[in-house]
TORLUM-602275 format. One record per residue (C-alpha): residue number from 1; chain; x, y, z. Coordinates in nm, 2 decimals. Layout:
k->NUM c->A east->X north->Y up->Z
...
***
This chain:
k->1 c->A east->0.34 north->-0.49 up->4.27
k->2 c->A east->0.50 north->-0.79 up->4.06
k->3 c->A east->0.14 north->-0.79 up->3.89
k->4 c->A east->0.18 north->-0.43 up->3.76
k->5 c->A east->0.53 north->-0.44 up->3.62
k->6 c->A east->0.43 north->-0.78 up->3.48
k->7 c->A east->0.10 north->-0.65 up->3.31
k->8 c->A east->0.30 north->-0.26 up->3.23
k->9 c->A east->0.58 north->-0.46 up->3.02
k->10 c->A east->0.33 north->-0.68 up->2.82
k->11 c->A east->0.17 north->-0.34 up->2.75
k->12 c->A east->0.50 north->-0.22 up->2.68
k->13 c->A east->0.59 north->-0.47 up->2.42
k->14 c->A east->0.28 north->-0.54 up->2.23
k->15 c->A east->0.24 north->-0.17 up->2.14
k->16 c->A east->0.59 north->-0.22 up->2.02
k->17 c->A east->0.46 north->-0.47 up->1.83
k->18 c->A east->0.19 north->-0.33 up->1.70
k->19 c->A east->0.40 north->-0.02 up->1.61
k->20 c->A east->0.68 north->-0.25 up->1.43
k->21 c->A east->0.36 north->-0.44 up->1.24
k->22 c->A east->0.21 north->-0.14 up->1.11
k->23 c->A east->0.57 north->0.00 up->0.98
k->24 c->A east->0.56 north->-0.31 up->0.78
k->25 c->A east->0.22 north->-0.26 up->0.65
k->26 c->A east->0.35 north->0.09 up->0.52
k->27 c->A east->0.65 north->-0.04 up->0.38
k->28 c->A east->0.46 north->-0.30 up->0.18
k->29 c->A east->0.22 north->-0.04 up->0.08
k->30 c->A east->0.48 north->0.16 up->-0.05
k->31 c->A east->0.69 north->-0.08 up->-0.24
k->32 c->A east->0.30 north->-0.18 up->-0.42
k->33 c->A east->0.22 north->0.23 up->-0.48
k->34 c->A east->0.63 north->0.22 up->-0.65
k->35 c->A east->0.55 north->-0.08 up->-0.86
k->36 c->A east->0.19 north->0.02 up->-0.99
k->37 c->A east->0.40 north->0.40 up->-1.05
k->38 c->A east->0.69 north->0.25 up->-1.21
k->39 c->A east->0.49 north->0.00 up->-1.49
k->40 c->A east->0.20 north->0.29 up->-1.55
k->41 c->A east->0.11 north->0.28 up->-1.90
k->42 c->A east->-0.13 north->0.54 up->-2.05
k->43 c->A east->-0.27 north->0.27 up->-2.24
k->44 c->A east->-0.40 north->0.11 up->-1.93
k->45 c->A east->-0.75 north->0.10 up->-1.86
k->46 c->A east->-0.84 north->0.32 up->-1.57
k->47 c->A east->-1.17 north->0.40 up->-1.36
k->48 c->A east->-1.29 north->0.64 up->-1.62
k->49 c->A east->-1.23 north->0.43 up->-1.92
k->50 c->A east->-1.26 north->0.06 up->-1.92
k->51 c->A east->-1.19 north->-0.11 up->-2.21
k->52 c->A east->-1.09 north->-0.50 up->-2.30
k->53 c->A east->-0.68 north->-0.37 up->-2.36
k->54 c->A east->-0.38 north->-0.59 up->-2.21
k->55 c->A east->-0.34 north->-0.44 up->-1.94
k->56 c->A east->0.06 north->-0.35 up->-1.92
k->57 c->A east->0.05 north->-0.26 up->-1.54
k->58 c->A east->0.20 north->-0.48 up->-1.31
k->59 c->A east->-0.06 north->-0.47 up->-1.05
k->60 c->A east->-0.28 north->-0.55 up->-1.32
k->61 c->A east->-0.62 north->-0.29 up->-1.32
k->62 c->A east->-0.63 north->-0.23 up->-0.96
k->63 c->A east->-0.26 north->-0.10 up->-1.03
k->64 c->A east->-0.41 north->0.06 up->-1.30
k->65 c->A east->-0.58 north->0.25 up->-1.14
k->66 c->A east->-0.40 north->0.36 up->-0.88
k->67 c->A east->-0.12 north->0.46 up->-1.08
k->68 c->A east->-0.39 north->0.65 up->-1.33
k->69 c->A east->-0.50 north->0.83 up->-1.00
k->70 c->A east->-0.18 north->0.94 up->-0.87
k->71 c->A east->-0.07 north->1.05 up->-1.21
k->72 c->A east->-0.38 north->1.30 up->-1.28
k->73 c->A east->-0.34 north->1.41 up->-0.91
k->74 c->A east->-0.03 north->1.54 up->-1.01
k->75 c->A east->-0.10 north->1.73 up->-1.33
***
């Protein structure tokens, strides 16, 4: 019986774990998709015009991009 609490509580905390790892993924993900909103530029190359511009973003293109994106999906 000492195995299966043993083994149930390792279960128990590396899905915790797991759960508190992927909350940090999100938040990181997040605070990226704020800063690539916040610095869009309409200047910026996108994925339907490429051009050799500065690119103002500061996620640079893939930022770009993404911002560009989010911003049509909106209008």
């Amino acid at each position: 019986m000492e195995i299966k609490n043993y083994l149930s509580k390792t279960l128990d905390f590396i899905i915790k774990r797991l759960i508190e790892i992927l909350g940090i993924i999100f938040v990181i993900i997040g605070i990226l998709l704020f800063l690539a909103l916040v610095s869009y530029s309409a200047d910026d190359p996108n994925f339907i015009y490429s051009n050799d511009k500065i690119i103002n973003n500061l996620l640079g293109f893939k930022g770009s991009v993404i911002s560009d994106f989010f911003y049509n999906l909106s209008a």
